[in-house]
N, C-alpha and C positions, 0 to 999 in steps of 0.2 A: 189419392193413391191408397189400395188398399194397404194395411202391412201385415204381412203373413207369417206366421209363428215361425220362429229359429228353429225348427223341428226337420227333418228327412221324412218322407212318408214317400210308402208306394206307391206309384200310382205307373202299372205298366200300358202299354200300347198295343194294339193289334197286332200279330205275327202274321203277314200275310205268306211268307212263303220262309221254309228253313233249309239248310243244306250241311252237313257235313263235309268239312276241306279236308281235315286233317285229324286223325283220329292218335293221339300221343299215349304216351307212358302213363306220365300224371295228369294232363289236360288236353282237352282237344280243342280244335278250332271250327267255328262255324261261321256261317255268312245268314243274315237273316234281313230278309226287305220288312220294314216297321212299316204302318200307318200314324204317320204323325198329324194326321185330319185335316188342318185348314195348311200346315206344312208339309203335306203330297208323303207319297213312298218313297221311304230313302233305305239302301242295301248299308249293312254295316256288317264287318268282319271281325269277330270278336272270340277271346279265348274261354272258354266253360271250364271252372276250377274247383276243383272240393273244398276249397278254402283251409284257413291255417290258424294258430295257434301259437303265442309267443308267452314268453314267461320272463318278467324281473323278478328275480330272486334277490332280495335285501337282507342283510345279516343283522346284527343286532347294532351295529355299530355301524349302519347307516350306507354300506358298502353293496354295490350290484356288483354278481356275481355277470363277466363278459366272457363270451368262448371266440375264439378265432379260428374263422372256418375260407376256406379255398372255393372263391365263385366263378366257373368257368366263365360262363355269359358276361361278365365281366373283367375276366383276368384279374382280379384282385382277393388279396387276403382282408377278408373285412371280421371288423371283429362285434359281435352279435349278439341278441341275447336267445337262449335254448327256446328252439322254435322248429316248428314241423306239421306236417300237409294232416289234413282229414281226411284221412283216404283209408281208413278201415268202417266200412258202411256198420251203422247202429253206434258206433263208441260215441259216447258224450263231447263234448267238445273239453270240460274239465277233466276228465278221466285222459283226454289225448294230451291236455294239459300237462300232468303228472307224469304219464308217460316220456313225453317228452323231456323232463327237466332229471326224472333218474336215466334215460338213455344217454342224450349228452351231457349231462355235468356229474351223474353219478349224484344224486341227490333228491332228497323226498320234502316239504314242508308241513305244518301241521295245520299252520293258516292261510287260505286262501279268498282271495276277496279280486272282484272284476274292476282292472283297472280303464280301462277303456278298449274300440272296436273301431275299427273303418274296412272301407273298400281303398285297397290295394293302386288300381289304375280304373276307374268305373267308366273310362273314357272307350275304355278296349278291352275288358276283363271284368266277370264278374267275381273273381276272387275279395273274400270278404276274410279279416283276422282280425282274432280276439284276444287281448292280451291282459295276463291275468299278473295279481301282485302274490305273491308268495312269503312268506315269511316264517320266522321259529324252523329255521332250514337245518337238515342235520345228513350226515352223509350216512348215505348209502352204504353196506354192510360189502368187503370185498367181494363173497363169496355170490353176493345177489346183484352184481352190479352186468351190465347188456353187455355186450361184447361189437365194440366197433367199425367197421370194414369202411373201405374205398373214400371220401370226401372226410365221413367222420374221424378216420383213425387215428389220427395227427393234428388236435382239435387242442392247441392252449389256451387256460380258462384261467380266469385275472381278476380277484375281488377288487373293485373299483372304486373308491369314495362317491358318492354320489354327485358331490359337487364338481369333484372332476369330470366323472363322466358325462355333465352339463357342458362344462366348458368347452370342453371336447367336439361335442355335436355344433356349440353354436360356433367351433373353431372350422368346421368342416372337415374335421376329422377323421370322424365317423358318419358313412354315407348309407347303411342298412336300415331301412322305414320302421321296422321297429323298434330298432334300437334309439333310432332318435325319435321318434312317438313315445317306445316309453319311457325312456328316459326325462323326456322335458313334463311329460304326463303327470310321471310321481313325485318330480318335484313341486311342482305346482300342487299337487295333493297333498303332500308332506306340509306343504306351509296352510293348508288348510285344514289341519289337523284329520288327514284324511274320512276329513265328511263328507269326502265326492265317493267314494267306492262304493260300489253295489256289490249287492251279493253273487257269490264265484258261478252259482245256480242258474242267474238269472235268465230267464228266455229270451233267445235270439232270432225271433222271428224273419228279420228281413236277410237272413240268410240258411236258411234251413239244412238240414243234416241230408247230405246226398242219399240216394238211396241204392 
């Protein structure tokens, strides 16, 4: 038996036929017949997404910064870390990064470093997020802070110990994919003297910036 590197790599399939079902707000749906070669053409219905961006914010005293936000699709208040779509075509994914962390928590960092990346559902979606470590966090000036509306308005935000916040996810607590990716992510990092982090720059090839 061969053994093949613990790596992801692309390797896409023929497109023989594509269709748009459903054309949405943030993503749309389409249906596309693959050529999977000695496995025949199979149709598969799948969401096209501009992909997203999450952020653990750490303090200096070891605490993740958690906002609690209202998810229809689920009927539940889940409590999350500052995260949000790529959906402004050309912004960096870091630059959305930042964005996003003084929109909902009202807060800038001065170090940032890439804590890890995955696909979302890759079974039915190719939504792909990157979730970055933040740190030397300082707030946001009143006068310069975004101004909230409709799901964000009413957004309570909870410094966290970090080892709670562990216990938590592995209590089933806490059910949002980022939250519990980064959370279990940074501790794991933390006790490796964070020599797993890449740089926040780093190129994101297998999901590239919508156009």
């Amino acid at each position: 038996m061969t053994e093949l590197p613990l790596v992801d790599v692309p390797s896409p399939r023929p497109v023989v036929e594509s269709e748009l079902i459903h054309q949405g707000m943030v993503w749309d749906v389409r249906a596309e017949t693959v050529d999977l070669g000695a496995g025949g053409l199979v149709r598969r219905e799948m969401l096209r997404h501009p992909g997203a961006v999450a952020v653990l914010a750490l303090d200096e005293s070891d605490r993740v910064l958690m906002i609690r936000q209202y998810r229809h699709p689920v009927g539940m208040d889940l409590w999350e870390l500052p995260a949000g779509l790529l959906d402004i075509p050309g912004e960096d994914p870091l630059v959305g990064a930042k964005r996003e962390l003084a929109e909902e928590a009202d807060l800038k960092a001065e170090r940032w470093d890439l804590l890890t990346e995955w696909f979302n559902s890759p079974g039915g979606s190719d939504e792909g997020l990157r979730l970055y470590l933040a740190r030397d966090v300082q707030v946001v000036p009143t006068g310069e802070r975004h101004q909230r509306t409709a799901e964000e308005l009413d957004m309570p935000t909870r410094w966290v110990p970090l080892e709670e916040a562990r216990d938590a996810v592995l209590a089933g607590a806490i059910h949002n994919s980022a939250a519990v990716i980064g959370i279990l992510a940074a501790c794991v990092a933390r006790d490796l003297g964070w020599a797993t982090l890449r740089p926040a720059d780093s190129p994101w090839p297998i999901h590239p910036r919508p156009s």
